[in-house]
N, C-alpha and C positions, 0 to 999 in steps of 0.2 A: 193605182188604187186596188187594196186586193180586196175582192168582191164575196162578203160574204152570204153563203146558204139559206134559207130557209128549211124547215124538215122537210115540207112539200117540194123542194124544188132537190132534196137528198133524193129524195123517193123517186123523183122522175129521173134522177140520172143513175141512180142504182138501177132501173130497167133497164138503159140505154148502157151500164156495165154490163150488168148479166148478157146481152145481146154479144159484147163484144167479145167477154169470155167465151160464151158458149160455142160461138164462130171459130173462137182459137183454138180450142179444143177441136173443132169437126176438124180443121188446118192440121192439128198435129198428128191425127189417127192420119191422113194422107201424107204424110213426110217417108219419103225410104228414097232409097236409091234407084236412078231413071226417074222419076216423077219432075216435072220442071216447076221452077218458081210461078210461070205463067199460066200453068193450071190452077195453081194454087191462088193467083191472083182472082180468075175468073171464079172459083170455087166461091170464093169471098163477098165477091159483088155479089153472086147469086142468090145467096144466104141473104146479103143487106135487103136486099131486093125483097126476097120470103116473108121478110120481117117487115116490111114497110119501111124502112129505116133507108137513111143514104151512108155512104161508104165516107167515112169523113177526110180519109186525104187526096179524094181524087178531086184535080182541079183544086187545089187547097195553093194556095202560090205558084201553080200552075203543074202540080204534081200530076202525073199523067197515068197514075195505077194507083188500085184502090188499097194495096198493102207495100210495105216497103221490107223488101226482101234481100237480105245481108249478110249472105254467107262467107263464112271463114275468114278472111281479112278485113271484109265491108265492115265498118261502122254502124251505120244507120242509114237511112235514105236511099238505099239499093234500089233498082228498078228489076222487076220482074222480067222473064224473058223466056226462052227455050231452049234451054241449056239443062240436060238430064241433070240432076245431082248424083251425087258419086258418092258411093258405099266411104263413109270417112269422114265426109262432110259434117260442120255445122253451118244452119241457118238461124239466123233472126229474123223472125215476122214482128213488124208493126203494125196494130193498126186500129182505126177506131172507125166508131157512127156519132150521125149525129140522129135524133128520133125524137119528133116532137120539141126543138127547140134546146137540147140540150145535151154534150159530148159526153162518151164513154172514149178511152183511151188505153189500151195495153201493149205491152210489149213480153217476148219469151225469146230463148235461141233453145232448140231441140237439134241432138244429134240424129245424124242420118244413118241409119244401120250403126255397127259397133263403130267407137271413134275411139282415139288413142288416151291413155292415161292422162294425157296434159290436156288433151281436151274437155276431156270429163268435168277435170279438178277446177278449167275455166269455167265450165258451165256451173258447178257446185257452189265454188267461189262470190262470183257474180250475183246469184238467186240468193243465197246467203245475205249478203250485203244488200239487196233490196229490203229481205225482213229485217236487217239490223233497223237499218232505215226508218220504216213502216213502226217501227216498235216506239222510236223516237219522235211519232207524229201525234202528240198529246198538246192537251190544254194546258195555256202555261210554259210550256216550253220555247225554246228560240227555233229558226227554220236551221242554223249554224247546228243544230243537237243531231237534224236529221243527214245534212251535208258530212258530219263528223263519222256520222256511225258507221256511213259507206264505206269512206275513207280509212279509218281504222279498221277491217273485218278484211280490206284486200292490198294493201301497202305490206302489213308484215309477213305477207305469208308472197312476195315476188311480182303482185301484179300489179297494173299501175291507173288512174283513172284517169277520163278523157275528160278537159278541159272546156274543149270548143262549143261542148252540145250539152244542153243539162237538164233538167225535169222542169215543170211548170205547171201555175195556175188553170184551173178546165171549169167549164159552167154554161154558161150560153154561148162561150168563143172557145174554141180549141185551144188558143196558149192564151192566158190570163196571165196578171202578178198574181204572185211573185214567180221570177225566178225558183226552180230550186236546182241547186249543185250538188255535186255527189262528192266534193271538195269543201274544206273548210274548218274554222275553230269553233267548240263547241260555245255554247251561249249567247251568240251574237245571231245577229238579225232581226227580224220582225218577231213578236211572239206570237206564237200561236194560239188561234180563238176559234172554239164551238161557230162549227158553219164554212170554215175554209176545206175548199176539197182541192187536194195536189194531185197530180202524175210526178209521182217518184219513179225516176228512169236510169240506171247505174246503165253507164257504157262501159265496160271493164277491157283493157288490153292487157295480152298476154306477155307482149313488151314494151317498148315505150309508149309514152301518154297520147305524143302528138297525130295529129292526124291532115290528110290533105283529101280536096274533093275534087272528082273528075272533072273531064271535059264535059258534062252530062250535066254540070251545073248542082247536081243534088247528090249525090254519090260519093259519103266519105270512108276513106280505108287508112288503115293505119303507116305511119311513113316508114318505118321498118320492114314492112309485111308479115306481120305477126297474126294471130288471130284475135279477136275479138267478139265478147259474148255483150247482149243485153237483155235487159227484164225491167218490168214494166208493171203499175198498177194505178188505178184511180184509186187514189183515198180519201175518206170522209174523216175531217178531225168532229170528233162528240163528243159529248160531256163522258161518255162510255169507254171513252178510245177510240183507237182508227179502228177505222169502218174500212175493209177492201170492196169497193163496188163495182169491179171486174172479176172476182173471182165466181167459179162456176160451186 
């Protein structure tokens, strides 16, 4: 059942975005080379902490860190750790709060010092196809409009979308219905209604689609070793249009 809104309850998870944005932000002024993911991780709970808020993926399926940190071939679901990053690098932080009974969720990938031309164009690419996305998150429309838009803005230009892992419903539970896919034909699916808030989340590979998860149980990288960027926003559909309620 996908569970819709109230303003009042938009209101209280547009705090609980801004919260998450503003954290991914302090995250990305800390990103450069020698810095580890696992300061970064600690950085994050810190901040949840500051705020009164809890760190939404720690202990979430028994997820053991409060960001998921997924550089350069990682997918998504990265574990933090103490491993310097390296001048060249990109990472993907994920991560949300929950604050007063209700999820914020975002995702970004930032280059670490200068990165190479094809890294760039993944990261350009990928952010791109979020706003496609995000554009397509209106009243009236199918969920297939937003699946499509992804899908067309990174298919013709070499790169391919990941499958396995897709965006979702957020509100009082971390993943709600519906699904949302970054894959798909336009027009089809549920329509979209004033009060549905999504996590449109585009995992973009730089070569193929498929992806395999470690021994670590949570940890997926792509099966080529290619790289891979993601990006990430809670959205509010309204009679106005999407609402981004992570962006700072």
């Amino acid at each position: 059942m996908i569970v819709l809104k109230s303003r009042q309850e938009i209101d209280r998870m547009r705090v609980a975005g801004q919260m998450v944005g503003e954290i991914l932000a302090l995250l990305k002024e800390r990103i450069q080379p020698g810095v580890t993911t696992g300061e970064l991780d600690c950085l994050a709970e810190k901040e949840c902490r500051k705020r009164k808020a809890l760190p939404a993926f720690k202990g979430y399926g028994g997820f053991p860190f409060s960001i998921c940190a997924s550089p350069n071939n990682k997918v998504v679901h990265g574990f933090p750790d103490d491993v310097p990053l390296q001048e060249g690098d990109i990472l993907s932080i994920d991560f949300g709060v929950l604050y007063k009974g209700y999820y914020g969720d975002s995702a970004m990938t930032v280059p670490v010092g200068k990165v190479s031309a094809h890294r760039q164009r993944l990261l350009e690419v990928t952010a791109r196809s979020l706003d496609a996305g995000i554009s397509q998150a209106l009243v009236e429309q199918r969920l297939g409009d937003i699946s499509h838009a992804v899908q067309a803005t990174v298919e013709p230009l070499g790169f391919s979308v990941v499958r396995e892992f897709v965006g979702h419903g957020i509100g009082q539970k971390l993943h709600e219905s519906p699904q949302v896919p970054n894959f798909g034909r336009p027009h089809q699916g549920p329509k979209l209604k004033e009060g549905m808030v999504l996590a449109i989340e585009p995992m973009i590979n730089a070569g193929k689609p498929g992806v395999s998860v470690l021994e670590d149980g949570w940890t997926a990288v792509t099966i080529d070793g290619a790289d891979s960027a993601h990006f990430e926003h809670t959205v509010a559909i309204t009679a106005n249009g999407p609402e981004i309620l992570t962006r700072v």
